[in-house]
C-alpha positions in Angstrom: 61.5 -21.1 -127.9 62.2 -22.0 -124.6 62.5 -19.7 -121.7 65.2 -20.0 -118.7 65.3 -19.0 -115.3 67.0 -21.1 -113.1 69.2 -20.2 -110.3 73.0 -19.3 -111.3 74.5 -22.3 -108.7 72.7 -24.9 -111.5 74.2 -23.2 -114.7 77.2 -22.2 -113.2 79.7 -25.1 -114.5 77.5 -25.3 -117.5 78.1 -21.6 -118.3 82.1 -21.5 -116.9 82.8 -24.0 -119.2 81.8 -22.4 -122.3 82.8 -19.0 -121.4 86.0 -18.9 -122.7 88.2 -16.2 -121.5 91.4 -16.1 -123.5 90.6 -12.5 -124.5 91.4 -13.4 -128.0 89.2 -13.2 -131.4 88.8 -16.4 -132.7 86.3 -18.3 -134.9 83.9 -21.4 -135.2 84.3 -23.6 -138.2 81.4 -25.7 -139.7 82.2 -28.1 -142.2 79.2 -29.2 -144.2 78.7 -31.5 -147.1 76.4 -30.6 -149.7 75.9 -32.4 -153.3 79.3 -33.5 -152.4 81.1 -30.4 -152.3 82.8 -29.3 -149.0 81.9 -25.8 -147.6 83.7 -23.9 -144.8 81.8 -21.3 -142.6 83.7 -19.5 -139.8 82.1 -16.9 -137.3 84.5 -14.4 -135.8 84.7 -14.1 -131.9 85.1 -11.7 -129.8 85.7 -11.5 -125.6 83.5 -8.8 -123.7 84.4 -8.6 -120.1 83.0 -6.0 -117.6 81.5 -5.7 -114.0 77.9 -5.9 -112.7 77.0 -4.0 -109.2 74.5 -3.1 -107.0 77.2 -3.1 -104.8 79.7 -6.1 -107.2 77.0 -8.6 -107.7 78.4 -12.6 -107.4 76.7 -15.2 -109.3 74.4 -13.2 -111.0 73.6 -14.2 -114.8 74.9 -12.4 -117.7 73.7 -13.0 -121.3 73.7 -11.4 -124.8 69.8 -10.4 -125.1 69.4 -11.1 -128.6 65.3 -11.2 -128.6 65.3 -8.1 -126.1 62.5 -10.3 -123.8 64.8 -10.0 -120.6 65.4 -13.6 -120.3 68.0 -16.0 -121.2 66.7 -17.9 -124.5 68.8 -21.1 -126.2 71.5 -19.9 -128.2 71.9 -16.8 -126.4 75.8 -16.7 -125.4 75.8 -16.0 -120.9 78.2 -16.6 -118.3 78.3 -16.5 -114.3 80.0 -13.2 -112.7 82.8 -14.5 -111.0 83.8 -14.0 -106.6 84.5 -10.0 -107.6 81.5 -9.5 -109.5 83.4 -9.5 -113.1 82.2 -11.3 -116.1 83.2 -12.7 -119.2 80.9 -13.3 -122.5 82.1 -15.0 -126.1 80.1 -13.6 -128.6 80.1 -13.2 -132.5 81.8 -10.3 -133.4 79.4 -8.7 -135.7 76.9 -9.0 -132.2 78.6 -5.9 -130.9 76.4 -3.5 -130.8 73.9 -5.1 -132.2 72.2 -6.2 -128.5 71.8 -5.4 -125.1 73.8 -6.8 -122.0 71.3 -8.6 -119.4 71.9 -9.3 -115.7 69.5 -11.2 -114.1 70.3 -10.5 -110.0 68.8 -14.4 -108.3 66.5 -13.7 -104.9 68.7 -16.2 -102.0 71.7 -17.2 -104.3 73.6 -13.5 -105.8 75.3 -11.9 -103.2 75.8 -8.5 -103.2 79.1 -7.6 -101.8 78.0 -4.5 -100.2 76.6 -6.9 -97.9 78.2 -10.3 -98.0 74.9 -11.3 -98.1 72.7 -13.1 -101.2 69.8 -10.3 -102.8 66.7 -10.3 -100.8 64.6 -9.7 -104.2 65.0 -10.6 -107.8 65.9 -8.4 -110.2 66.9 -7.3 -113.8 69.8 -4.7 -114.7 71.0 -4.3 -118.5 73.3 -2.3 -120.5 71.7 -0.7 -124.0 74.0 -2.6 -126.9 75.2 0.5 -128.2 78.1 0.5 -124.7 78.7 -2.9 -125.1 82.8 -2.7 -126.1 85.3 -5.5 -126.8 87.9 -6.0 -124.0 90.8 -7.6 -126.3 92.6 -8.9 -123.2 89.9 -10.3 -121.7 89.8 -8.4 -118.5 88.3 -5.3 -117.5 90.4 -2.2 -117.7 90.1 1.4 -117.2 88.9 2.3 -120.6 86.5 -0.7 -121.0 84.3 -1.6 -118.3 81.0 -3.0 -119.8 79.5 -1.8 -116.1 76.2 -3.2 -116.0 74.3 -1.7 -113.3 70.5 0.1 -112.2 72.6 3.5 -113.7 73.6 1.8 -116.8 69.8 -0.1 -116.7 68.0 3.8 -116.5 70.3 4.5 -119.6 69.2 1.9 -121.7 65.7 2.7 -121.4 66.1 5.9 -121.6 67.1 5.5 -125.2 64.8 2.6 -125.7 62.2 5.3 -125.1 63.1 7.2 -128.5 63.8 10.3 -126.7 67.4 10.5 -126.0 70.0 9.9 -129.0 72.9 9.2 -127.6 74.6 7.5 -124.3 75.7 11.1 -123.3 72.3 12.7 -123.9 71.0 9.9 -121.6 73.6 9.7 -118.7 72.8 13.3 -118.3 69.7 13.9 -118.4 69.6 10.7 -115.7 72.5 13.0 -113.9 70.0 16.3 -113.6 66.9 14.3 -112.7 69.0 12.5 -109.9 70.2 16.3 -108.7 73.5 14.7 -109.1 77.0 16.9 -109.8 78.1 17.7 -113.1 81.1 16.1 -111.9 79.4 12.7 -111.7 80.7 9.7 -114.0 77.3 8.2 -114.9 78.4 5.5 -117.3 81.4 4.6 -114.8 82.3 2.1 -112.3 80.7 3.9 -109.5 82.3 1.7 -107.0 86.0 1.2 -108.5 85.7 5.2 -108.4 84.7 5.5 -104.9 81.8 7.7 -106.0 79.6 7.3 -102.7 76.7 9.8 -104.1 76.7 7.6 -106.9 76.9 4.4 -105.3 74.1 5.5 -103.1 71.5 6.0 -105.7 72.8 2.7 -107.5 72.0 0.9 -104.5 68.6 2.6 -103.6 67.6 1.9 -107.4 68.0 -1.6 -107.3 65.7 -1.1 -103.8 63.1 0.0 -105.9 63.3 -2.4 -108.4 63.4 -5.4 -106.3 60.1 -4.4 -104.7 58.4 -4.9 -108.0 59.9 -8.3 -108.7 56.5 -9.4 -108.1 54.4 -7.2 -110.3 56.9 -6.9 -113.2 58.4 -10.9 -112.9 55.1 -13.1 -112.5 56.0 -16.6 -112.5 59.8 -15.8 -112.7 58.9 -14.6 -116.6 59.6 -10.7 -117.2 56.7 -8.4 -118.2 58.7 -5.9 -120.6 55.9 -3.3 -120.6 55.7 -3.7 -116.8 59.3 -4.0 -116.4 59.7 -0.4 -118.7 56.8 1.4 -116.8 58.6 0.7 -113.8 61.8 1.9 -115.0 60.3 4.8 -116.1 58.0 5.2 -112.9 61.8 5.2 -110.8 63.3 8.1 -113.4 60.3 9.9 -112.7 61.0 9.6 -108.8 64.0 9.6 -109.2 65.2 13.1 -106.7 63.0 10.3 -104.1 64.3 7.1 -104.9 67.8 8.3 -104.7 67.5 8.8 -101.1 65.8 5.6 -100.9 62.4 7.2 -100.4 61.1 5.6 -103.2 56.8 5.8 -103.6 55.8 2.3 -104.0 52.7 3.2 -105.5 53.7 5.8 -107.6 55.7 3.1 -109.3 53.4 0.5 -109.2 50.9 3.2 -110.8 53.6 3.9 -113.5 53.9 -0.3 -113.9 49.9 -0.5 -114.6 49.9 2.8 -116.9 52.8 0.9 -119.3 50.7 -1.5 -119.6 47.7 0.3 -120.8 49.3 2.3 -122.9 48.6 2.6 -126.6 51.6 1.2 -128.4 52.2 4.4 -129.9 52.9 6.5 -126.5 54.5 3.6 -124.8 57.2 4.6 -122.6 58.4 7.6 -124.1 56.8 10.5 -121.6 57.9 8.3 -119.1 61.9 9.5 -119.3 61.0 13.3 -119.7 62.0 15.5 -116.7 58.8 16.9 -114.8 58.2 20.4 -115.2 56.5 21.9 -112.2 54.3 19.4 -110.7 52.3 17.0 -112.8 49.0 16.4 -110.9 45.8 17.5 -112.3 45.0 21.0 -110.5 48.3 22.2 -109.9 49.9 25.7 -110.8 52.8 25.0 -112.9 55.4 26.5 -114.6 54.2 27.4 -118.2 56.5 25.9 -120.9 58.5 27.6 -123.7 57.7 24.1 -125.7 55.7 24.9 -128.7 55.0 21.6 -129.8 52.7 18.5 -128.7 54.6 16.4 -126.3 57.0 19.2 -125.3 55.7 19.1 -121.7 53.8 16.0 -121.4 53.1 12.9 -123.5 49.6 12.0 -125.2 48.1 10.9 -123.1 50.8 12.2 -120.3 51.9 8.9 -118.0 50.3 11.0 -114.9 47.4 8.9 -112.9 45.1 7.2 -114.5 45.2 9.7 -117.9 46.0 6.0 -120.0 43.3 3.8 -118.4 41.2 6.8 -119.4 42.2 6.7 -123.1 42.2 2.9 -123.3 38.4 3.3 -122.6 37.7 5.4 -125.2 37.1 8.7 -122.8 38.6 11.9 -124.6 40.6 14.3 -123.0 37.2 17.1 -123.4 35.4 15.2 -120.9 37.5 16.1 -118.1 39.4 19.0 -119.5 36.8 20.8 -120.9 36.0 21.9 -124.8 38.8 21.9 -127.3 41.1 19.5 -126.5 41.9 16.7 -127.7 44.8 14.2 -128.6 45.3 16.6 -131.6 43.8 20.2 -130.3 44.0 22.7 -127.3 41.8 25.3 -126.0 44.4 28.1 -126.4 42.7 30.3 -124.0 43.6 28.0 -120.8 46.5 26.2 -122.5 49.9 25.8 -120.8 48.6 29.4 -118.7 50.4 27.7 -115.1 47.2 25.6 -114.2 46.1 22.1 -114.9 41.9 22.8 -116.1 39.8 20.5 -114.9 35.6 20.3 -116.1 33.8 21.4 -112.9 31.4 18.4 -113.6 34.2 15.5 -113.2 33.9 16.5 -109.3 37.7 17.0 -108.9 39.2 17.7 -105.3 42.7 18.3 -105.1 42.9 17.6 -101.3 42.2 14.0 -101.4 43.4 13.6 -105.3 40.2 11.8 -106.1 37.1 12.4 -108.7 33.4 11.8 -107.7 31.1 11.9 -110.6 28.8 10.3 -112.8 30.9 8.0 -114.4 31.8 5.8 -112.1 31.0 7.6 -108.0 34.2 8.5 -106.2 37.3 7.1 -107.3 40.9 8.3 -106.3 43.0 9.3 -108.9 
């Protein structure tokens, strides 16, 4: 199949022209002739309009993600947001729901209207399928806004990741992690609402993400595990990255882990709160969970814990007898400190091991 991206200003007509826009349900007939018999098949249509911000982004690239790859593929329906950052997508009407909402942000030609000024990096925002809602007049109102956005982008993978149900269960477990209010509208338009906490965040977000363009968008094609490690890597930084403190290389770290995960713990320990402190050594809070997973993944997403795995080294060699993926020594489990083996030469100050297997590396 082949892969697109090109710069909105060439698709632009291309894409304005089969938009559509009437806001009305319609339908595609195909007439076919088989054995000499004439058969009729008509598709039902449906408009879904919204908004896509940073700040409103302008010329960015909006498509029904069908495969779920990030890109625009033929076939895919897509559309140019308009001067005030709205767009407008024809798509079959049994779609809805079905597929994500993709916005593809163009280094040098979207402008961000924050600024006035065309984004610095490129980037990728998308809004899980499940909030994808018809707009029978065409238009964005107050009750159906399609918002696509780095809020609405932490969302979706958050319920990619298998751990949070629902929309609701997602936008606020994003809203506590953030140290948001409880007032805050997390699936809103941040920016038609005048929510400046909100806003903020939004834009420091899409900071983050654009400084990755190069590890998670080699070539201009997206990495999804990459892409989802660095989502995840923000969410876990997230009290930072809101104030646009973001840790490159705590995300970048998080970008490399995703990629070495096993297939089975991909992602999903990435979207849980931290509890405490999560570096090897710590004291930490101990956790009411009673269950695997309840307070970190297997392996957790934490330094180098899945480059360790992928090469076959157990979690015993560094945390001492009885554990395992399956099995804990219950006499230092979960008891406020992270055990380490005396023998893996672990020192906290400088965060780095020195040992037999392979001299003095930093974790």
């Amino acid at each position: 199949m082949k892969k697109h991206f090109i710069p909105a200003a060439i698709i632009t007509i291309g894409l304005l022209a089969g938009c559509g826009g009437s806001g009305t349900t319609g339908s595609d007939t195909n007439s076919n002739t088989s054995n000499n018999t004439n058969s009729t098949t008509s598709v039902s249509k449906t408009v879904v309009s919204g908004m896509v911000a940073d700040g409103y982004l302008v010329g960015a690239t909006v498509f029904l993600d069908k495969n779920k790859n990030y890109m625009l593929d033929d076939g895919e329906p897509s559309a140019t947001t308009d001067a005030t950052g709205a767009y407008t997508l024809t798509i079959d009407a049994a779609d809805i729901g079905k597929y994500p909402i993709v916005a593809l942000a163009i280094k040098d030609s979207t402008v961000d209207l924050d600024t006035n000024t065309p984004v610095t990096s490129t980037y990728v925002l998308s809004m899980h399928g499940v909030s994808v809602t018809p707009s029978p007049s065409g238009t964005v109102t107050g009750t159906v806004s399609n918002f696509i956005s780095p809020i609405s982008t932490q969302i979706r993978e958050m319920i990619e990741s298998g751990k949070y149900a629902t929309v609701q269960a997602a936008a606020e477990a994003l809203r506590a992690q953030a140290g948001l209010p409880a007032s805050a509208n997390m699936t809103g338009d941040y920016v038609r609402n005048k929510d400046g906490d909100l806003h903020t965040a939004a834009q420091n977000m899409a900071a983050a993400m654009g400084a990755q363009a190069g590890q998670v968008m080699p070539g201009g094609k997206v990495d999804v595990k990459g892409y989802r490690g660095m989502v995840g890597g923000i969410f876990q930084n997230m009290s930072a990255v809101k104030k646009g403190n973001f840790p490159p290389k705590d995300i970048s770290q998080s970008i490399n882990d995703a990629r070495l995960m096993p297939i089975q713990h991909q992602f999903s320990s990435m979207f849980r709160p931290k509890r405490g402190g999560m570096i090897p050594g710590s004291s930490v809070v101990p956790s009411s969970a009673t269950t695997c997973t309840g307070c970190h993944a297997i392996p957790p997403v934490t330094g180098k814990h899945a480059k360790h795995i992928s090469r076959n080294i157990t979690c015993g060699v560094c945390h001492g007898s009885g554990y395992s993926s399956t099995t804990v020594n219950t006499g230092t489990h979960n008891n406020g400190t992270k055990n380490l083996s005396s023998n893996i030469g672990w020192n906290a100050t400088t965060r780095s091991c020195s040992n037999s297997c392979h001299g003095n590396n930093v974790w």
